[in-house]
DRENTORKOL-3810 file (N, C-alpha, C; in nm, 4 decimals):
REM DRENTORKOL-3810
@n.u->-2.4482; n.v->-1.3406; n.w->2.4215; ca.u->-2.5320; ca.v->-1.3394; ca.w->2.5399; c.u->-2.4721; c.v->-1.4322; c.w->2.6448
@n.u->-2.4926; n.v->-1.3512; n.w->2.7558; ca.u->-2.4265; ca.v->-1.4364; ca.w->2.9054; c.u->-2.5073; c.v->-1.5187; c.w->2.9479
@n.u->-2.5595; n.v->-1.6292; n.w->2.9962; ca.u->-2.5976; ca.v->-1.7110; ca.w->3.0523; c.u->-2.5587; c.v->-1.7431; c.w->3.2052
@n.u->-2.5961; n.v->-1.7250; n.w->3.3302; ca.u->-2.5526; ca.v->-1.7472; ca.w->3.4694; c.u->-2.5738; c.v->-1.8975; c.w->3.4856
@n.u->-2.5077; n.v->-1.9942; n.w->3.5332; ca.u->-2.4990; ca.v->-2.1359; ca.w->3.6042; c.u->-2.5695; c.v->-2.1324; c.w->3.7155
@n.u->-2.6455; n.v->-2.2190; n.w->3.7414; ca.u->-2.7216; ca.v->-2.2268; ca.w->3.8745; c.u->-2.6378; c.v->-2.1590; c.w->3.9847
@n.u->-2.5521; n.v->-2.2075; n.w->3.9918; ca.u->-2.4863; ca.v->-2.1926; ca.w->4.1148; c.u->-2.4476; c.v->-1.9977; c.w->4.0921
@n.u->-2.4004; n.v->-1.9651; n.w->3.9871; ca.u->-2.3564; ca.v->-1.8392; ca.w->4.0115; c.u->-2.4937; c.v->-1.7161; c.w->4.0369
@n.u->-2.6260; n.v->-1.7651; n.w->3.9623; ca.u->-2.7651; ca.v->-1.7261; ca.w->3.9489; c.u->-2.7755; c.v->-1.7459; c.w->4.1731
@n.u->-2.7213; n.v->-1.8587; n.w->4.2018; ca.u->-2.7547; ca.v->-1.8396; ca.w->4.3033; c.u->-2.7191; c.v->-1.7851; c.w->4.4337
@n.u->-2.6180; n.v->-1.7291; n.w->4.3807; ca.u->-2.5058; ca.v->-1.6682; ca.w->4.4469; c.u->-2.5729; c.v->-1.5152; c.w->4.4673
@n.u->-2.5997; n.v->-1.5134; n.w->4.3702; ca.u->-2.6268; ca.v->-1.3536; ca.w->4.3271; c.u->-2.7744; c.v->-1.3123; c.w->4.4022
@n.u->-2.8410; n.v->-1.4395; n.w->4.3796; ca.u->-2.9715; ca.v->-1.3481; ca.w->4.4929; c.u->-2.9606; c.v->-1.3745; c.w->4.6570
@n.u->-2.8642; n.v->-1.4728; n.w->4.6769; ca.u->-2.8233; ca.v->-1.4512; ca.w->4.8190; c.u->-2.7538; c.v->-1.3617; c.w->4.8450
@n.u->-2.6704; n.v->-1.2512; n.w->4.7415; ca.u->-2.6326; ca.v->-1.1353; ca.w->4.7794; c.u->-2.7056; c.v->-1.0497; c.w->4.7794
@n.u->-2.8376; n.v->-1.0426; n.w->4.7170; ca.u->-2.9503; ca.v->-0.9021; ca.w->4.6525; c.u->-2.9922; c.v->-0.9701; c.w->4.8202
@n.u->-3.0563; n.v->-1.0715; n.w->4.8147; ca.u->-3.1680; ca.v->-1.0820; ca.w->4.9722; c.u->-3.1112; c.v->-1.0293; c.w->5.0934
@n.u->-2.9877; n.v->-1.1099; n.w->5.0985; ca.u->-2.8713; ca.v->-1.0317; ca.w->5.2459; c.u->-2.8585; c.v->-0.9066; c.w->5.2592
@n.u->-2.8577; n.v->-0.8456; n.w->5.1521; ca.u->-2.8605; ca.v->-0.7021; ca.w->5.1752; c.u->-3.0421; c.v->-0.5853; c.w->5.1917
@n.u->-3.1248; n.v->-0.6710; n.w->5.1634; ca.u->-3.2345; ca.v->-0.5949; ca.w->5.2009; c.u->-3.2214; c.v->-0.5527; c.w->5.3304
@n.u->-3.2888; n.v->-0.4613; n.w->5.3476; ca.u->-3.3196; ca.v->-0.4070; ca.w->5.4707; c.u->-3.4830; c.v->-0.3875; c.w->5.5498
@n.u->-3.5049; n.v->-0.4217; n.w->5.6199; ca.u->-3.6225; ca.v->-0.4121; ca.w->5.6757; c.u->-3.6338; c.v->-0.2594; c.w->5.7712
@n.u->-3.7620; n.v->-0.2217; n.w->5.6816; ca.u->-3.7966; ca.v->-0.0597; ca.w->5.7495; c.u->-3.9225; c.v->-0.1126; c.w->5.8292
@n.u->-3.9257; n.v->-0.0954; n.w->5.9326; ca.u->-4.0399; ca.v->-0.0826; ca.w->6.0484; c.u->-4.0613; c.v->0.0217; c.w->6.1239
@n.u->-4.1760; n.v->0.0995; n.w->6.1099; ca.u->-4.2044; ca.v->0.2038; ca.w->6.2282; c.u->-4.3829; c.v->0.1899; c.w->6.2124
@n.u->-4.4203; n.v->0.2029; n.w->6.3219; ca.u->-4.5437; ca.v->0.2064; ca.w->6.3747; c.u->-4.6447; c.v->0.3140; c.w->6.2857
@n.u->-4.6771; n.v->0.2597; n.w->6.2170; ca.u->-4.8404; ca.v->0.4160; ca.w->6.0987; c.u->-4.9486; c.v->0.3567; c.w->6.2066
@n.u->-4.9779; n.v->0.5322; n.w->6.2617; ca.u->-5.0894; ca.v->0.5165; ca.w->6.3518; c.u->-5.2029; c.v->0.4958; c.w->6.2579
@n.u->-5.3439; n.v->0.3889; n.w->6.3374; ca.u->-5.4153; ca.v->0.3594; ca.w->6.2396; c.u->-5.5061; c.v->0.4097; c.w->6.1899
@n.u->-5.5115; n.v->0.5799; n.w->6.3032; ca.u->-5.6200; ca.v->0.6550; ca.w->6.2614; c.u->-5.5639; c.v->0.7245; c.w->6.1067
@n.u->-5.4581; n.v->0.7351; n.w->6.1066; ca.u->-5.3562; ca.v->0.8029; ca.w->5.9785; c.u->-5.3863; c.v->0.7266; c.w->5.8864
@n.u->-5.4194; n.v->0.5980; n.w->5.8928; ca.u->-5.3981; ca.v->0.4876; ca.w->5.7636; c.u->-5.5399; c.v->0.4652; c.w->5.7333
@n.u->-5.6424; n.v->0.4999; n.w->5.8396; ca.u->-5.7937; ca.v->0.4977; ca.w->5.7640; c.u->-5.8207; c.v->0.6395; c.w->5.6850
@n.u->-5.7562; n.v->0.7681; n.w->5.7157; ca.u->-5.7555; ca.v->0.8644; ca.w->5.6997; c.u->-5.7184; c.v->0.8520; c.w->5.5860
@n.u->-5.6027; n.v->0.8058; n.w->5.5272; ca.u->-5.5647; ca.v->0.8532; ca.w->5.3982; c.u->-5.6709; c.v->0.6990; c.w->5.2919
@n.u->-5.7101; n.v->0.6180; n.w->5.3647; ca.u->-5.7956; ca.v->0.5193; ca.w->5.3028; c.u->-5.9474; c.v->0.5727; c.w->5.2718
@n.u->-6.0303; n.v->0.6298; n.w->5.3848; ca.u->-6.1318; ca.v->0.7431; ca.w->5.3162; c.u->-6.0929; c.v->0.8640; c.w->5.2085
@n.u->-6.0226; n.v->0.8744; n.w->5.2240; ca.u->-5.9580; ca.v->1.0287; ca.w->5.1442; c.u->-5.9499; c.v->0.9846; c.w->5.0582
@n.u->-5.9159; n.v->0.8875; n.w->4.9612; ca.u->-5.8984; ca.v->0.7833; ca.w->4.8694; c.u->-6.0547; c.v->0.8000; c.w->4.8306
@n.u->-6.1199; n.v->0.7174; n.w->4.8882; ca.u->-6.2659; ca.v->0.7025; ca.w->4.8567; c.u->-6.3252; c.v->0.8540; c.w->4.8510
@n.u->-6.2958; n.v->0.9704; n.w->4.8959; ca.u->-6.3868; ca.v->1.0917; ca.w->4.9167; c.u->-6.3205; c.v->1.1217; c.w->4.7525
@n.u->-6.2107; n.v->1.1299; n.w->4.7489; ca.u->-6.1888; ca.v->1.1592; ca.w->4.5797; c.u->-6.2427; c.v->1.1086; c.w->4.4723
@n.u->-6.2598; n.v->0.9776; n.w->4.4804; ca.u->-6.3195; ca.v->0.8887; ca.w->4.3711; c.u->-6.4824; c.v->0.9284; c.w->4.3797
@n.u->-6.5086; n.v->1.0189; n.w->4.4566; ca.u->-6.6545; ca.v->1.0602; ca.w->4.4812; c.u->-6.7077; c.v->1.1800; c.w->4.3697
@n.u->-6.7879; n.v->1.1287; n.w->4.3038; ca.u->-6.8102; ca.v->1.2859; ca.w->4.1538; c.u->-6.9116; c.v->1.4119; c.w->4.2223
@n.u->-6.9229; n.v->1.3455; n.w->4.3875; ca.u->-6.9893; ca.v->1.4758; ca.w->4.4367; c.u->-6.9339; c.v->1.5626; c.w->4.4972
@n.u->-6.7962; n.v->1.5665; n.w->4.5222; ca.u->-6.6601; ca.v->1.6029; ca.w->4.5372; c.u->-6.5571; c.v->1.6353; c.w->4.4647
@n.u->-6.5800; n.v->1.5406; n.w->4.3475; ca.u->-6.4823; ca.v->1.5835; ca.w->4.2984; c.u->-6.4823; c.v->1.5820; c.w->4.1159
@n.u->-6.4289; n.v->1.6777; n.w->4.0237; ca.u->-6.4458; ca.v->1.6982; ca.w->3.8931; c.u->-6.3873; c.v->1.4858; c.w->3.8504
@n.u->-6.4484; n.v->1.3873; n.w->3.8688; ca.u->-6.3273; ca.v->1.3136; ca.w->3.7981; c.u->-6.2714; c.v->1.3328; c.w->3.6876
@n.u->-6.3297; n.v->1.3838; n.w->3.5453; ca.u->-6.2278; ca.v->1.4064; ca.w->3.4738; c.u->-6.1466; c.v->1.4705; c.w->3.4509
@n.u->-6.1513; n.v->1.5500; n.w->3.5958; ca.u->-6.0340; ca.v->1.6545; ca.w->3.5978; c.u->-5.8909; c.v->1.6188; c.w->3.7067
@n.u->-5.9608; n.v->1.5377; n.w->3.7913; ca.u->-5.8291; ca.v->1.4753; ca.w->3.8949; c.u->-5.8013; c.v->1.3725; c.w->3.8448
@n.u->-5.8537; n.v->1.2928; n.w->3.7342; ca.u->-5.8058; ca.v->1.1557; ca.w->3.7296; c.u->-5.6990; c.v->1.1628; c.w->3.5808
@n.u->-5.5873; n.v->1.0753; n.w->3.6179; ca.u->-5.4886; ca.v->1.0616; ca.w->3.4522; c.u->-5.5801; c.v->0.9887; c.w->3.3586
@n.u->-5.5634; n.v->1.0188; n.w->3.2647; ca.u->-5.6268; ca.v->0.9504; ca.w->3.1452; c.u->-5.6043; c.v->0.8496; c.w->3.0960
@n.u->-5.4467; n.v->0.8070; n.w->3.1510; ca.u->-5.4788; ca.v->0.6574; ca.w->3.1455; c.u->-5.4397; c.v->0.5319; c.w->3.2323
@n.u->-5.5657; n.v->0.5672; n.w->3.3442; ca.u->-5.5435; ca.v->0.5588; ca.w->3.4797; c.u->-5.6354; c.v->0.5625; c.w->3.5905
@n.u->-5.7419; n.v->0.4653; n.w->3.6522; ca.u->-5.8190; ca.v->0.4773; ca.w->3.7180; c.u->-5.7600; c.v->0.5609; c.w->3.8489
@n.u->-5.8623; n.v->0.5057; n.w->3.9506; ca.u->-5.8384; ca.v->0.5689; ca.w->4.1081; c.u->-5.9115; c.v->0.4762; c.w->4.1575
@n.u->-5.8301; n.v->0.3786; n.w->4.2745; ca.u->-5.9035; ca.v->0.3125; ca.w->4.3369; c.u->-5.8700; c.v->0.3551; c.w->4.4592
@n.u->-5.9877; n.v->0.2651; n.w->4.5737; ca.u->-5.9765; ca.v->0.3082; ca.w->4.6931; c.u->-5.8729; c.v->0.2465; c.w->4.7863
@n.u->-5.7867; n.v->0.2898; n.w->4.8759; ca.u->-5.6322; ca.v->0.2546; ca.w->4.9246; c.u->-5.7049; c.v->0.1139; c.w->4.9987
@n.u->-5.6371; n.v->0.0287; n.w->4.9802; ca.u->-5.6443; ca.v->-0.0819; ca.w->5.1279; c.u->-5.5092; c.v->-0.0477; c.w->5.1998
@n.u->-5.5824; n.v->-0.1536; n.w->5.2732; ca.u->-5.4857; ca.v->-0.1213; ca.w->5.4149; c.u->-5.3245; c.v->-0.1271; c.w->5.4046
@n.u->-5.2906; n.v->-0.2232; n.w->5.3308; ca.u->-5.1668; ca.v->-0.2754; ca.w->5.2704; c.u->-5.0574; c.v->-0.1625; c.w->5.2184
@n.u->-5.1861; n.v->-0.1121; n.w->5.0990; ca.u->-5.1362; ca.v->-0.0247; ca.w->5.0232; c.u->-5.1354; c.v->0.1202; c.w->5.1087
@n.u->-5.1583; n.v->0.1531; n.w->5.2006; ca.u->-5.1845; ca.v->0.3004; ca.w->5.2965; c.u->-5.0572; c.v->0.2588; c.w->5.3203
@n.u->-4.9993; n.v->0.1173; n.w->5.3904; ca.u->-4.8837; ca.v->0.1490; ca.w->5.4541; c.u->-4.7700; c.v->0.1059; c.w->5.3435
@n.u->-4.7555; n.v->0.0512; n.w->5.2633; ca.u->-4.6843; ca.v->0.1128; ca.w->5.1817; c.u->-4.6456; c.v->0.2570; c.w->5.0951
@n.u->-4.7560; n.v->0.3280; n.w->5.0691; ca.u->-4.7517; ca.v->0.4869; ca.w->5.0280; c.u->-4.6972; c.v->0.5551; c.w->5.1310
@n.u->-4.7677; n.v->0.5156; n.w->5.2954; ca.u->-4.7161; ca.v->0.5488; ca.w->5.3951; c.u->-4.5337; c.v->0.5563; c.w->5.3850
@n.u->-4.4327; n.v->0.4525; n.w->5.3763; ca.u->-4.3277; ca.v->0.4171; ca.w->5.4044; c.u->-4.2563; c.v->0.4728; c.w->5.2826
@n.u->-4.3122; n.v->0.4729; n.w->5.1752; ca.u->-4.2447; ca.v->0.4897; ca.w->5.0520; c.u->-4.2269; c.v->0.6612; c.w->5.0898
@n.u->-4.3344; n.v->0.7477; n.w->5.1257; ca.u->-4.3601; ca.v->0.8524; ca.w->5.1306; c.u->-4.2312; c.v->0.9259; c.w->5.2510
@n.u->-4.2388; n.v->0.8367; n.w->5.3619; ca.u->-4.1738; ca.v->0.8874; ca.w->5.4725; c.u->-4.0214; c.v->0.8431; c.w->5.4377
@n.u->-3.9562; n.v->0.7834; n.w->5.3109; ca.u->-3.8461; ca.v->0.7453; ca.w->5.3217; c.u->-3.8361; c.v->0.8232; c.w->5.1720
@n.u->-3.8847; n.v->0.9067; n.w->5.1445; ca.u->-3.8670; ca.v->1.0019; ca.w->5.0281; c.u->-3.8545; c.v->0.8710; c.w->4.9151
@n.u->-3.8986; n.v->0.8164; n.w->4.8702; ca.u->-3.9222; ca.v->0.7121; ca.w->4.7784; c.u->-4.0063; c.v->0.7092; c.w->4.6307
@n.u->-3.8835; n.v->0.6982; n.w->4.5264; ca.u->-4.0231; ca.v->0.6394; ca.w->4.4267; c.u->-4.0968; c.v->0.5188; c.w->4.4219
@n.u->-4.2044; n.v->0.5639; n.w->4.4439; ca.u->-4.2981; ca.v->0.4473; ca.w->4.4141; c.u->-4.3009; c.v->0.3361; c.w->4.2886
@n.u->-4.2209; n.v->0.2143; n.w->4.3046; ca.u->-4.2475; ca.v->0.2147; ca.w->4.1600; c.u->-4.3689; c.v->0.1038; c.w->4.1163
@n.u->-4.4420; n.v->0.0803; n.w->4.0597; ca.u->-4.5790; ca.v->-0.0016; ca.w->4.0377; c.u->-4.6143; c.v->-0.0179; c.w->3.9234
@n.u->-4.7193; n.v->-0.1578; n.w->3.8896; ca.u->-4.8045; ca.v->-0.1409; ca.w->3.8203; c.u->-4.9376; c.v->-0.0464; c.w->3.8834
@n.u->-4.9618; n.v->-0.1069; n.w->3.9812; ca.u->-5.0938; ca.v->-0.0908; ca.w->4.0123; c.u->-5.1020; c.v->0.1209; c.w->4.0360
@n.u->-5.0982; n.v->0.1628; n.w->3.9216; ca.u->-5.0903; ca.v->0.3269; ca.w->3.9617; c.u->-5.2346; c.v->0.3365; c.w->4.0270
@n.u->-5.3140; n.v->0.2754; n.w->3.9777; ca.u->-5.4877; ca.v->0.3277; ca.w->4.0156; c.u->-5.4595; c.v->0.3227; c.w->4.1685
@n.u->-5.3921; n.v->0.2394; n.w->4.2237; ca.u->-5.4006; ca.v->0.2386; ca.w->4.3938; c.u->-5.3285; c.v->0.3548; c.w->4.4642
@n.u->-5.2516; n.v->0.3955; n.w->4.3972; ca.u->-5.1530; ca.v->0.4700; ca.w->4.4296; c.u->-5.1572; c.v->0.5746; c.w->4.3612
@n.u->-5.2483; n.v->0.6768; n.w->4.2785; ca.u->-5.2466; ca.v->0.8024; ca.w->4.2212; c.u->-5.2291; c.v->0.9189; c.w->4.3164
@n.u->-5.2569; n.v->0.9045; n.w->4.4607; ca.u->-5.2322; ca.v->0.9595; ca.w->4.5291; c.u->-5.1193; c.v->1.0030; c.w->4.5624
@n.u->-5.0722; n.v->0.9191; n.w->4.5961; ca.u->-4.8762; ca.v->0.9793; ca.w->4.5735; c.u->-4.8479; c.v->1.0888; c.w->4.5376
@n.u->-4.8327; n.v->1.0753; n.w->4.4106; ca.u->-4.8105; ca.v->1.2142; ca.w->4.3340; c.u->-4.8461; c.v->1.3370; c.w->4.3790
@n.u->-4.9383; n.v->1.3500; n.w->4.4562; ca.u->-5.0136; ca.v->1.4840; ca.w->4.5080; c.u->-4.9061; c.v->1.5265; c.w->4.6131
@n.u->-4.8753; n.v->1.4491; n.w->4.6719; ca.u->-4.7686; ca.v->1.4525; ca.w->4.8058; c.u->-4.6506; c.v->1.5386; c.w->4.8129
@n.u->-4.6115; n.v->1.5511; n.w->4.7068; ca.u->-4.4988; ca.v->1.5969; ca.w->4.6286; c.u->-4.5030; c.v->1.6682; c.w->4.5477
@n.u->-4.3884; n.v->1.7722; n.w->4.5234; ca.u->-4.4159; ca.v->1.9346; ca.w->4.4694; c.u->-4.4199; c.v->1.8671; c.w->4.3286
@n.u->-4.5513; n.v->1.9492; n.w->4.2070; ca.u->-4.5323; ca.v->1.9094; ca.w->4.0910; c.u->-4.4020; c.v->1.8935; c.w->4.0159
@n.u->-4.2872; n.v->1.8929; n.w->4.0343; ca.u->-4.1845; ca.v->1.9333; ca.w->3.9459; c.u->-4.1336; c.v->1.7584; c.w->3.9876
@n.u->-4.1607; n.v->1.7214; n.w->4.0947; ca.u->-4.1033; ca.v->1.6010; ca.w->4.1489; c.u->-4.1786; c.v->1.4868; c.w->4.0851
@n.u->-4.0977; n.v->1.3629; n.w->4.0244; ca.u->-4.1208; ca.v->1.2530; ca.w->3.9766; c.u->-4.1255; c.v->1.1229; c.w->4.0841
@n.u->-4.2501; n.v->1.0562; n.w->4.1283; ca.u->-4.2365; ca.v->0.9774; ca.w->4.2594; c.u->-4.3438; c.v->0.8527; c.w->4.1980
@n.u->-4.3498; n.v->0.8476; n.w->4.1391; ca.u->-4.4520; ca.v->0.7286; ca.w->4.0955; c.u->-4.4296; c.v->0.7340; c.w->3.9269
@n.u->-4.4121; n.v->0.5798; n.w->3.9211; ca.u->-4.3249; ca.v->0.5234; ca.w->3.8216; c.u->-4.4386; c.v->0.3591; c.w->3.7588
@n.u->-4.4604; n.v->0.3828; n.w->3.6774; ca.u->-4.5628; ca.v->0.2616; ca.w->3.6147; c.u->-4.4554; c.v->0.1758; c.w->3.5292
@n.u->-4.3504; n.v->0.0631; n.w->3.6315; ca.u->-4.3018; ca.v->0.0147; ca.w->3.5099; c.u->-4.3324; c.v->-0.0542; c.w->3.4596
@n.u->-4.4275; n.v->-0.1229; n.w->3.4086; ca.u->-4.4795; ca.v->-0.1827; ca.w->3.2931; c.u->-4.4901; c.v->-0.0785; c.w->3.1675
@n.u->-4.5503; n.v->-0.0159; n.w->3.1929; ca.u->-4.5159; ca.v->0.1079; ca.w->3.0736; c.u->-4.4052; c.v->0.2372; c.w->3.0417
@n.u->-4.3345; n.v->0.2071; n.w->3.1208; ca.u->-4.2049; ca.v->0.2710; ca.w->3.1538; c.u->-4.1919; c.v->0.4190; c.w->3.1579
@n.u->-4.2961; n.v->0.4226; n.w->3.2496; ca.u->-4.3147; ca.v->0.6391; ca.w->3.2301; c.u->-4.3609; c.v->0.6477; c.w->3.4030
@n.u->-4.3351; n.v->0.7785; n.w->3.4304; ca.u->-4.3628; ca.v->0.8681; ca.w->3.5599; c.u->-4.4989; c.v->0.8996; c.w->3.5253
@n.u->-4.5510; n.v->0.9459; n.w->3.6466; ca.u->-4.7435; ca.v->0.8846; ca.w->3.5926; c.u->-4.7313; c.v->1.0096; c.w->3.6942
@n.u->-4.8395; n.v->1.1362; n.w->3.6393; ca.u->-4.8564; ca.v->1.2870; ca.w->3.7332; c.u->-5.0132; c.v->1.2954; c.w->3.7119
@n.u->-5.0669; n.v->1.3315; n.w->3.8096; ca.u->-5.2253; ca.v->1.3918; ca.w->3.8130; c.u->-5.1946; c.v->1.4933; c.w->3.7089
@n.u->-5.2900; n.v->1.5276; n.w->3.6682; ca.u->-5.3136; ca.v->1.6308; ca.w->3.5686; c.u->-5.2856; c.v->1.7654; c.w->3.6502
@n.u->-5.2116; n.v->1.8488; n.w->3.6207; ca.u->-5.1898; ca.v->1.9803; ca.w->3.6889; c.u->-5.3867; c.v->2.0569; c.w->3.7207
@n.u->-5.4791; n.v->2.0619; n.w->3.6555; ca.u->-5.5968; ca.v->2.1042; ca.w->3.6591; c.u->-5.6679; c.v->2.0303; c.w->3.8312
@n.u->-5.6312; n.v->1.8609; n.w->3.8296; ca.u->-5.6418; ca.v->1.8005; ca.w->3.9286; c.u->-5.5674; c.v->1.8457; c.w->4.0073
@n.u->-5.4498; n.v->1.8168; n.w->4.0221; ca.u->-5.3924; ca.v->1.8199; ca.w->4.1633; c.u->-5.3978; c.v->1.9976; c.w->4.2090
@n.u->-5.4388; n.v->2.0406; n.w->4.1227; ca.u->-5.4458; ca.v->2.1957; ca.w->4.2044; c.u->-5.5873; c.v->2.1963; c.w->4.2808
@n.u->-5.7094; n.v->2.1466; n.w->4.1978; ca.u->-5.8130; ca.v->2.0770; ca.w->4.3093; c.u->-5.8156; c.v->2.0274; c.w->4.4120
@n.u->-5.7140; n.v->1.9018; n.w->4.3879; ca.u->-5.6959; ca.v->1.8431; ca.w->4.5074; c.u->-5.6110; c.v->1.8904; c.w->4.6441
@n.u->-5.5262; n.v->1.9709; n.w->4.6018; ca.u->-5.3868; ca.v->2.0560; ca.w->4.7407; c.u->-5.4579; c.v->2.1736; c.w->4.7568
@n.u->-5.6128; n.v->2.2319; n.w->4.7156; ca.u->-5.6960; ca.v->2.3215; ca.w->4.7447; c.u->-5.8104; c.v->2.2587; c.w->4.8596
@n.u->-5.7892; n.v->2.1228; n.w->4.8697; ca.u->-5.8783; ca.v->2.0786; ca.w->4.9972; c.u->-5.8429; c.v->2.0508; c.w->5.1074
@n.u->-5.9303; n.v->2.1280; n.w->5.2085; ca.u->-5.8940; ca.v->2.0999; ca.w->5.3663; c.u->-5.8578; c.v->2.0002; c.w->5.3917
@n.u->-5.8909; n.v->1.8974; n.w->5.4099; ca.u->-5.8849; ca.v->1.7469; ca.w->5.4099; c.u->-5.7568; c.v->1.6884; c.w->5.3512
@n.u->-5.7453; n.v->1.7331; n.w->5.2200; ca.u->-5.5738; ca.v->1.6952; ca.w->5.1641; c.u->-5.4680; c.v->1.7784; c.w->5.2438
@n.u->-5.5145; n.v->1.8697; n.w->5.2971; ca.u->-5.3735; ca.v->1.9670; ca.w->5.3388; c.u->-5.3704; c.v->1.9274; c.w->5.5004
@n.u->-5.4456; n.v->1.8736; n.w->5.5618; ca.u->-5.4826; ca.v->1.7994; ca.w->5.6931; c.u->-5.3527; c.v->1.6953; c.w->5.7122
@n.u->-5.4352; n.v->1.6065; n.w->5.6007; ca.u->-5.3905; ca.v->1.4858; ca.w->5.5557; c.u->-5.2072; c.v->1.5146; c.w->5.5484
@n.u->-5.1590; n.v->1.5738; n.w->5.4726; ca.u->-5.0281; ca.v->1.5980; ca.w->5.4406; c.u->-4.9365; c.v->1.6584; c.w->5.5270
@n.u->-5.0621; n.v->1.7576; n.w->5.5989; ca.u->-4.9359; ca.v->1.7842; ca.w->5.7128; c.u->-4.9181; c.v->1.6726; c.w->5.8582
@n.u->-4.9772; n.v->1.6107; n.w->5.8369; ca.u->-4.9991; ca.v->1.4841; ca.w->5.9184; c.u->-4.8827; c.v->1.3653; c.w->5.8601
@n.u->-4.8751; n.v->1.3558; n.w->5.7465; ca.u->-4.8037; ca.v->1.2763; ca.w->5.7114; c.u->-4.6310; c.v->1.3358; c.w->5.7161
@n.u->-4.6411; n.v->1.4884; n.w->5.6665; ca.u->-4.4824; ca.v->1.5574; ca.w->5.7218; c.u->-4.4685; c.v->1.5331; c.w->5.8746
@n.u->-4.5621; n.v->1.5210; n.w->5.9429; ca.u->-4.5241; ca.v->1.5264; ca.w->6.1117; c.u->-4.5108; c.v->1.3894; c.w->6.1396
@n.u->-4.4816; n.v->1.2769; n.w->6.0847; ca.u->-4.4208; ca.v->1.1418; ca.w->6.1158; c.u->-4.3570; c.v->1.1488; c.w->6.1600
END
């Protein structure tokens, strides 16, 4: 086993940091409450089957603001998502043609998909298909 020296340990994340890149573009905020109710209208059982849109092992919570514009950015830069927190982010997945892998739980080291029964519910609502073509027109 290798062991890094301070100095070489520190070398190395002044090369990982220097190279980040900062993505900035403006998410209008009617878009980012939009997909933050839509969040909440799903988690709604008068709307929606939950045990049929939700993974099994895997809540659904409602987006904050934070998290809209991250799904936002991840989404518009063709991105896997990768997270613990899937419950914030189950949405994702819908975004993207079932065959596509975009949300990634690594703590448990698996691609995390709505249940095919769900997401055909869900890309069957006005409101989601609103929503999505709104988010392709970024």
């Amino acid at each position: 086993m290798h062991t890094f020296t301070s100095t070489q340990h520190k070398n190395i994340l002044t090369k990982i940091l220097n190279q980040n890149v900062i993505v900035d573009f403006p998410l209008p905020v009617d878009l980012e409450r939009e997909l933050r109710e839509f969040t909440n209208y799903l988690r709604d059982p008068n709307h929606f089957n939950q045990t049929i849109i939700r993974h099994p092992h895997y809540g659904l919570n409602y987006l904050q603001a934070s998290d809209a514009r991250i799904l936002v950015t991840a989404y518009k830069y063709d991105g896997i998502l990768v997270t613990h927190n899937i419950k914030d982010f189950l949405i994702y997945d819908v975004l993207f043609e079932p065959a596509e892998e975009k949300l990634y739980d690594y703590v448990n080291k698996r691609y995390v998909k709505i249940p095919p029964a769900g997401r055909a519910l869900i890309e069957q609502d006005r409101w989601f298909q609103k929503l999505k073509q709104d988010l392709i027109n970024l």
